[in-house]
C-alpha positions as a printed NumPy array, in Angstrom:
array([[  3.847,  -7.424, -32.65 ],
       [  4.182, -11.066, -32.31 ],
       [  3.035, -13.587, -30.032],
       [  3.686, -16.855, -28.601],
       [  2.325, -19.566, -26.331],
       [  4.052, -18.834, -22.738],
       [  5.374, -22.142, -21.902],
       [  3.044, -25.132, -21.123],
       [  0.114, -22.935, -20.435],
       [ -2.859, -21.841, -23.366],
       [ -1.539, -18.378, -22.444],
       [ -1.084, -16.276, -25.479],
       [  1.857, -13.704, -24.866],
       [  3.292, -10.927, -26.892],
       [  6.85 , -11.057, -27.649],
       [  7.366,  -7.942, -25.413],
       [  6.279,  -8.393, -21.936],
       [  5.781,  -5.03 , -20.3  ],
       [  7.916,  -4.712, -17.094],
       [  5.998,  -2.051, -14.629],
       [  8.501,  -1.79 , -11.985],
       [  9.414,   2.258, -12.976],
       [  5.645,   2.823, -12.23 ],
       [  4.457,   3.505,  -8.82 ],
       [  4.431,   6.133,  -6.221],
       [  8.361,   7.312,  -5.416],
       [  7.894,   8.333,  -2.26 ],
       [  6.618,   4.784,  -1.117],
       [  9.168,   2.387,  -2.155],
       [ 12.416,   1.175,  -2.899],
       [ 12.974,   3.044,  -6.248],
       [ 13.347,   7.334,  -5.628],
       [ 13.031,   7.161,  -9.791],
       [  9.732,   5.301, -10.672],
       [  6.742,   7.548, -12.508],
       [  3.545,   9.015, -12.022],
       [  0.583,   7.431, -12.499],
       [ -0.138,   9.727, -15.679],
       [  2.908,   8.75 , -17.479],
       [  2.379,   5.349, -16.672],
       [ -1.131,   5.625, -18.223],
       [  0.722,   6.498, -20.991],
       [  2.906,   4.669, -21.542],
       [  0.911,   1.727, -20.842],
       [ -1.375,   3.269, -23.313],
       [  1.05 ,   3.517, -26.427],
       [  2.515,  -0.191, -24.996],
       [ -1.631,  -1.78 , -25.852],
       [ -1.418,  -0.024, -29.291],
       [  1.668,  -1.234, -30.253],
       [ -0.132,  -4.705, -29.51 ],
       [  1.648,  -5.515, -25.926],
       [ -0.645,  -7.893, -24.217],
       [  1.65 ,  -9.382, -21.427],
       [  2.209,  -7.114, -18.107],
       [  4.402,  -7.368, -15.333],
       [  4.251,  -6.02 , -11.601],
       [  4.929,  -7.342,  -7.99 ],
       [  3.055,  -6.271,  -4.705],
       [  6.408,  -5.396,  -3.723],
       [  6.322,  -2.494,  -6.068],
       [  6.401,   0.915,  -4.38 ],
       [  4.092,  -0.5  ,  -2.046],
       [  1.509,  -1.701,  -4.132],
       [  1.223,   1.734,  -6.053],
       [  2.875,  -0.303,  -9.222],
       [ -0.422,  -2.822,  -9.135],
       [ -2.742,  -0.101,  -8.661],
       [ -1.758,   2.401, -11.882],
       [ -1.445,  -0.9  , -13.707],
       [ -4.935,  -2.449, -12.936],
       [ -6.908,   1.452, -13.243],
       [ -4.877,   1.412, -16.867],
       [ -5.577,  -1.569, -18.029],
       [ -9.3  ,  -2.067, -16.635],
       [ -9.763,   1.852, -18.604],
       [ -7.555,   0.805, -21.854],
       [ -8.309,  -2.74 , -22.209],
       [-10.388,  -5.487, -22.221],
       [ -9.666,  -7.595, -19.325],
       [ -9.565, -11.05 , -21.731],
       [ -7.317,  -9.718, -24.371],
       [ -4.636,  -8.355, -21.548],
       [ -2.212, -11.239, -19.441],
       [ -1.498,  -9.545, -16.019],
       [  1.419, -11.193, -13.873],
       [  2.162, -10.133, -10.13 ],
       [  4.151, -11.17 ,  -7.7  ],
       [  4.272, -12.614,  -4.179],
       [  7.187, -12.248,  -1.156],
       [  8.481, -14.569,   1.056],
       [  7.009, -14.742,   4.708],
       [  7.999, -12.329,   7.415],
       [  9.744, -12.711,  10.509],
       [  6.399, -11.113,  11.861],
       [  4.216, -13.641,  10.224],
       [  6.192, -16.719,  11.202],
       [  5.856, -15.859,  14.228],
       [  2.137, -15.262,  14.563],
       [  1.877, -18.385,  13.432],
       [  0.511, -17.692,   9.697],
       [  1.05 , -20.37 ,   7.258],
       [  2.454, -20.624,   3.607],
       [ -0.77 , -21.265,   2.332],
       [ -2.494, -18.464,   4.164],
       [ -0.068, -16.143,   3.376],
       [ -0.573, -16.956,  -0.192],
       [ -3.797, -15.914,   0.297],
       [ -3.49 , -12.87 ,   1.976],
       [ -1.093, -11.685,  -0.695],
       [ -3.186, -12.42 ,  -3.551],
       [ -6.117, -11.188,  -2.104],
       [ -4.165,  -7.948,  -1.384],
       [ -2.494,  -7.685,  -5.211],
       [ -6.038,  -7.842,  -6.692],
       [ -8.078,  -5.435,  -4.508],
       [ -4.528,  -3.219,  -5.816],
       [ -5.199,  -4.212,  -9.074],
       [ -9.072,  -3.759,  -9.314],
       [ -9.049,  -7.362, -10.719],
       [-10.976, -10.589,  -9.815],
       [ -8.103, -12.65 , -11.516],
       [ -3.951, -12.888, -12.386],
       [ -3.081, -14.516, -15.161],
       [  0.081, -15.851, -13.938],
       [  0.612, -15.512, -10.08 ],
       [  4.658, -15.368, -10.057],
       [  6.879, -16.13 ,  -6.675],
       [  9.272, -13.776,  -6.542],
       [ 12.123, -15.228,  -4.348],
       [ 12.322, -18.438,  -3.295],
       [ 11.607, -18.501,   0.963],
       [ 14.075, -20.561,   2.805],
       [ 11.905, -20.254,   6.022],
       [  8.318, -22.142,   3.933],
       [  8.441, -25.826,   3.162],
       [  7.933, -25.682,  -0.782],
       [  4.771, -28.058,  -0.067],
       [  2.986, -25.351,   1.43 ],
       [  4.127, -23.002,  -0.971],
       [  2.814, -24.983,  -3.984],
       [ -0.557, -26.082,  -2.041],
       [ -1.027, -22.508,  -1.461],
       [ -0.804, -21.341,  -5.026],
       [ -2.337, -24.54 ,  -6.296],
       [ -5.433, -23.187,  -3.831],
       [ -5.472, -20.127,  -5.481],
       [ -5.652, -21.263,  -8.911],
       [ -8.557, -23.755,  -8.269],
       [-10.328, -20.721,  -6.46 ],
       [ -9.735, -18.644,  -9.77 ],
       [ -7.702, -16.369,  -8.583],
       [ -5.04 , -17.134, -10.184],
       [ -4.931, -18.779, -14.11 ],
       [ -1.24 , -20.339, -13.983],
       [  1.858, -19.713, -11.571],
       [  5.678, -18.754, -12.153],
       [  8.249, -18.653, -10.244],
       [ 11.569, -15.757, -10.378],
       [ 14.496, -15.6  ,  -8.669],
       [ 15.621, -19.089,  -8.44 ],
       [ 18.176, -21.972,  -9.483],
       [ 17.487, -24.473, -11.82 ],
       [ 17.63 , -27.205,  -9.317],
       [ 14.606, -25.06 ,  -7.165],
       [ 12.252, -25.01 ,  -9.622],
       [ 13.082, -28.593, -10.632],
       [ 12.338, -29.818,  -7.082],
       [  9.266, -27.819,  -6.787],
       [  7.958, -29.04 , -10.14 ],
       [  8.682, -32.819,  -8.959],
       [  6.715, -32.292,  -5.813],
       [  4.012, -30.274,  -7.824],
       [  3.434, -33.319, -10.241],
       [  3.523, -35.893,  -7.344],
       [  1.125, -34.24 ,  -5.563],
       [ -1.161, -33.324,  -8.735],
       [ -0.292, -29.369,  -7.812],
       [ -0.279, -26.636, -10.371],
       [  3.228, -26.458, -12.356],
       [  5.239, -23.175, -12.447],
       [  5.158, -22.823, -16.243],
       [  7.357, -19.639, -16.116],
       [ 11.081, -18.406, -14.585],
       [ 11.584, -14.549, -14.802],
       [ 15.181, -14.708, -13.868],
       [ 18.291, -11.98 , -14.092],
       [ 19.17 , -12.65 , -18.062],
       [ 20.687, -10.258, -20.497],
       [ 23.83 ,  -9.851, -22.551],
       [ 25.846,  -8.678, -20.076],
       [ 24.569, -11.317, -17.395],
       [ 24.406, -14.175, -18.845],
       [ 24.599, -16.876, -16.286],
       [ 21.2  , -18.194, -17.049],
       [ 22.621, -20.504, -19.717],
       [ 24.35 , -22.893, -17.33 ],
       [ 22.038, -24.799, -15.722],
       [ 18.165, -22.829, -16.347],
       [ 18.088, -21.851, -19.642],
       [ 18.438, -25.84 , -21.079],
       [ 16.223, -27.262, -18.568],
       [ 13.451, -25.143, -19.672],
       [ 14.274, -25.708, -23.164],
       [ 13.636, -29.42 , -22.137],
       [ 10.523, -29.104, -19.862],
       [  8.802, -26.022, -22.169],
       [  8.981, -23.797, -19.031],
       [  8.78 , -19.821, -20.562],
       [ 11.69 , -17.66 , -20.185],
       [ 10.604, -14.024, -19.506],
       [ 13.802, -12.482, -18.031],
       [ 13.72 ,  -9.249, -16.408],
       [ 16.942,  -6.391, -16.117],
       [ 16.771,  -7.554, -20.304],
       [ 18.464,  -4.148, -21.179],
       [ 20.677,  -4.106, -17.458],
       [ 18.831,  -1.435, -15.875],
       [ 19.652,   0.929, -19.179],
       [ 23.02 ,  -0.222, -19.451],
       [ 22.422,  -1.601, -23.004],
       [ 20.696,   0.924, -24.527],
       [ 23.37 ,   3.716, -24.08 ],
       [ 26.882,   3.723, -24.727],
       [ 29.018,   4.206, -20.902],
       [ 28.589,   7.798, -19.789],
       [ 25.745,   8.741, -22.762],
       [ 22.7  ,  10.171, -21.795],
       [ 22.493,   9.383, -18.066],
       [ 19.158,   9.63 , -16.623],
       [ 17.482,   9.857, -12.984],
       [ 17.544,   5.958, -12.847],
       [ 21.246,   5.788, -13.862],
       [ 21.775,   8.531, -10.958],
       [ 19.419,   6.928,  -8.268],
       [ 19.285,   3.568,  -8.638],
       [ 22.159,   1.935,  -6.317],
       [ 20.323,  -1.406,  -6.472],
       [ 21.599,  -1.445, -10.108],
       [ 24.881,  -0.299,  -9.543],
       [ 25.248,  -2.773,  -7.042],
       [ 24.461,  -5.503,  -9.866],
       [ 26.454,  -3.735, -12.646],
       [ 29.406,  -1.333, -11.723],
       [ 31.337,  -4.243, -10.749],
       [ 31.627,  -5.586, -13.65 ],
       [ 32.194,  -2.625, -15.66 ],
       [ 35.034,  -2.765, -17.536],
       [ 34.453,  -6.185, -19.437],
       [ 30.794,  -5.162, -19.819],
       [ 31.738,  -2.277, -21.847],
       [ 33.186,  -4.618, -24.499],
       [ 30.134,  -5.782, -25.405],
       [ 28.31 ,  -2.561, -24.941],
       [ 30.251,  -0.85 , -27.952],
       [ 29.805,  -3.901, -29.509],
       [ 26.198,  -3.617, -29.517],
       [ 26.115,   0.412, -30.421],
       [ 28.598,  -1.126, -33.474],
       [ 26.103,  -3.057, -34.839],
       [ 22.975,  -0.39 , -33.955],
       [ 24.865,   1.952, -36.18 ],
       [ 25.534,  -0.933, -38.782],
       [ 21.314,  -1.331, -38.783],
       [ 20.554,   1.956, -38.513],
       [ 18.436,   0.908, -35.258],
       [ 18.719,   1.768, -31.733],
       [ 20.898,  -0.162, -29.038],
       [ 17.508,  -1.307, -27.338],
       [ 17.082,  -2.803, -30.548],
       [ 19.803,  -4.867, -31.11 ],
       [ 20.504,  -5.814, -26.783],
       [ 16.518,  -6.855, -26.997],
       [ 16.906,  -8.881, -30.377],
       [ 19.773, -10.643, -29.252],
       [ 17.582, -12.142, -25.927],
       [ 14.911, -12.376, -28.314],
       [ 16.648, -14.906, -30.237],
       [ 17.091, -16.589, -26.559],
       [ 14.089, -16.634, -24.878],
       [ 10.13 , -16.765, -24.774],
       [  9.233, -12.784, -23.932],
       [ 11.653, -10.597, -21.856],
       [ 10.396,  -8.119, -19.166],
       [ 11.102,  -4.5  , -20.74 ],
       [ 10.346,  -1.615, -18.489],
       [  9.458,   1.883, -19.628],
       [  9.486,   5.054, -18.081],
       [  9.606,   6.64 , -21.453],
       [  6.833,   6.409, -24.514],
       [ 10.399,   5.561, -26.454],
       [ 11.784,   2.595, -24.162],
       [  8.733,   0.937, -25.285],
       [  8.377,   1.778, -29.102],
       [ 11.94 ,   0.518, -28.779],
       [ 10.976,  -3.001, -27.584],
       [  8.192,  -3.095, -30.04 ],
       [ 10.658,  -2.203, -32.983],
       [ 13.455,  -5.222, -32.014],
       [ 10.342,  -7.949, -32.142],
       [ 10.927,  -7.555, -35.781],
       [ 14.85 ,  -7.499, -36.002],
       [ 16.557, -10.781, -37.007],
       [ 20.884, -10.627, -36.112],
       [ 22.497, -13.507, -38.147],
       [ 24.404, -16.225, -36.527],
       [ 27.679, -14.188, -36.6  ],
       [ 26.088, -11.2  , -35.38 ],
       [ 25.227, -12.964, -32.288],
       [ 28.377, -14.612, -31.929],
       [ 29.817, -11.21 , -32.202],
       [ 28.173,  -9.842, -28.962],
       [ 28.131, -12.996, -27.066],
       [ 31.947, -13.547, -27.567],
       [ 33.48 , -10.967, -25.418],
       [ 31.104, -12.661, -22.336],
       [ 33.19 , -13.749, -18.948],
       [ 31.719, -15.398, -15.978],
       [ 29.817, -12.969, -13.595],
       [ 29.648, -13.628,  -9.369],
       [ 25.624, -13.906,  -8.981],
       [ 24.232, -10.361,  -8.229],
       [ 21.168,  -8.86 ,  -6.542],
       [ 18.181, -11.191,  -5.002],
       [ 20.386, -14.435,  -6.18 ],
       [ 22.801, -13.809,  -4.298],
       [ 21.054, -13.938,  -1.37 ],
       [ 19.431, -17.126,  -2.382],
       [ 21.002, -19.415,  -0.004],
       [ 19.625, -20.835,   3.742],
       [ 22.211, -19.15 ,   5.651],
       [ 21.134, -15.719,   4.489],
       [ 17.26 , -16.999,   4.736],
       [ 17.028, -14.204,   8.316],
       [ 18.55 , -10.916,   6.414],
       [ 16.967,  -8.149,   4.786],
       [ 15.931,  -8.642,   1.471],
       [ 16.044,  -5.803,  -0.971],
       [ 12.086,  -6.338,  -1.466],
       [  9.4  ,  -5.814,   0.616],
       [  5.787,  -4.658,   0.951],
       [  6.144,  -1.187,   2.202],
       [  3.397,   0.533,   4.083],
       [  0.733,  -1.806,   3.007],
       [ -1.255,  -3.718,   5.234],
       [ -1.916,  -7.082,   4.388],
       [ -5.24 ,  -8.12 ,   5.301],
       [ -6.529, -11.466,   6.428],
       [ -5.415, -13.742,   9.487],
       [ -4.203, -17.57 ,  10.279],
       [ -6.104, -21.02 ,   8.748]])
């Protein structure tokens, strides 16, 4: 494995950043398809071995069942200084607007809540998931920046946003000596590749990480079309909502990478994971299988020449924004979001 200093923080990252989504109770959640919590202990497990240090969940996770079988892992397979644990926080509620519970105590109450999942007394990076239209970004940012100088949190990301978004937030951050979001975990992979517009150079300018998730498209890049369809490929509509669209022109590239898989003598997780390798700081892999992961491992290692990625970028057209960013506008600030915090309750009150 290799490793690499995530953006401006002293954080110390593997290449391969675990994505722990598939984990998680399926009866309590959005996803019908995500694992037990003994084959997430596995794979979790064989992910630590293979020298994977950098671990990614959400609160919104099959109502906090994701955070739990991560932090009981972790806290049984690891020590807790040589692991970097991200989670995630939502947006406000109707229900908590109108109580009258701040951005900043909300923050609160949802990091308090993610570590009594996770066992922990700390995150290492404390990442907001969607930006929230119906929160002035000041109290977002003194919220988190609370949290950090309480120690509960070491840096903070942000996911799920435009370019402009984070560049506003990080302006108001350093005006108001706030901690920086050092991190964007956006929708990035070969077949979605709208990143590069506007987000990918401005964090190549500011040294802001990029740890994309959906880096293989939900499975989509590890298969050849119609190849080994599994109970994700089956269940998840969320996915097909992002993908099916697209299909046709996707598929270009997709034989394109299983060309040059066979031309390695590697898998197509290999080659989709080298390619965004070569792109960014450490994608978000998930793994439901002990091979999804040995798979990420294997591509930290795999160097595609300049014409090799030309040859899989090439066939690329413009995609319509998919999934939580297209919903990331003010006028559909009141709908329902695809995420949310299940049956958890969320302890704690107003300031």
């Amino acid at each position: 494995m290799k490793y690499t200093k995530l953006g401006n923080s002293d954080l110390n990252v593997s290449r391969i950043c675990m994505g722990c989504m598939g984990f998680g109770d399926a009866t309590r959640g959005q996803h019908s398809w995500t694992i037990d919590e003994e084959h997430s202990r596995e794979i979790i497990k064989r992910g630590l071995d293979l020298g994977v240090n950098f671990y990614d969940t959400a609160i919104a996770y099959q109502s906090g069942t994701s955070e739990q079988y991560v932090g009981r892992a972790l806290r049984d397979f690891a020590n807790r200084e040589d692991v970097v644990v991200a989670t995630k926080f939502l947006p406000r509620t109707p229900e908590e607007i109108e109580k009258g519970i701040t951005g900043q105590q909300h923050i609160e109450n949802m990091i308090n809540t993610s570590l009594q999942n996770l066992g922990m007394e700390y995150v290492d990076l404390y990442i907001y998931h969607m930006w929230d239209w119906n929160t002035d970004i000041y109290d977002i940012l003194d919220g988190l920046n609370r949290i950090v100088k309480a120690g509960k949190a070491r840096y903070i990301g942000i996911s799920n946003c435009f370019a402009w978004q984070i560049a506003k937030a990080n302006a108001l951050a350093e005006k108001e000596g706030f901690a920086k979001f050092v991190s964007i975990q956006g929708h990035y992979n070969l077949i979605f590749r709208e990143e590069e517009r506007e987000m990918v150079p401005y964090c190549e300018e500011e040294n802001i990480a990029l740890t994309p998730y959906s880096a293989l498209a939900s499975g989509r890049l590890s298969r050849k079309p119609g190849e080994g369809d599994t109970k994700r490929a089956a269940e998840d509509t969320y996915a097909k909502f992002k993908y099916d669209a697209t299909k046709e022109q996707d598929d270009v590239i997709i034989d394109r990478v299983a060309e040059l898989a066979e031309k390695h003598g590697v898998t197509m997780t290999e080659i989709s994971l080298a390619w965004l390798l070569a792109k960014v700081t450490s994608p978000v892999v998930g793994a439901t299988k002990l091979h999804h992961i040995e798979g990420a491992a294997n591509a930290v290692d795999i160097e595609l020449t300049d014409d090799e990625l030309k040859y899989l970028e090439e066939p690329y057209v413009p995609h319509p924004l998919a999934g939580v960013m297209a919903q990331n506008k003010r006028t559909d600030a009141s709908k329902k979001h695809v995420w949310s915090i299940g049956d958890q309750k969320i302890e704690g009150g107003k300031e």
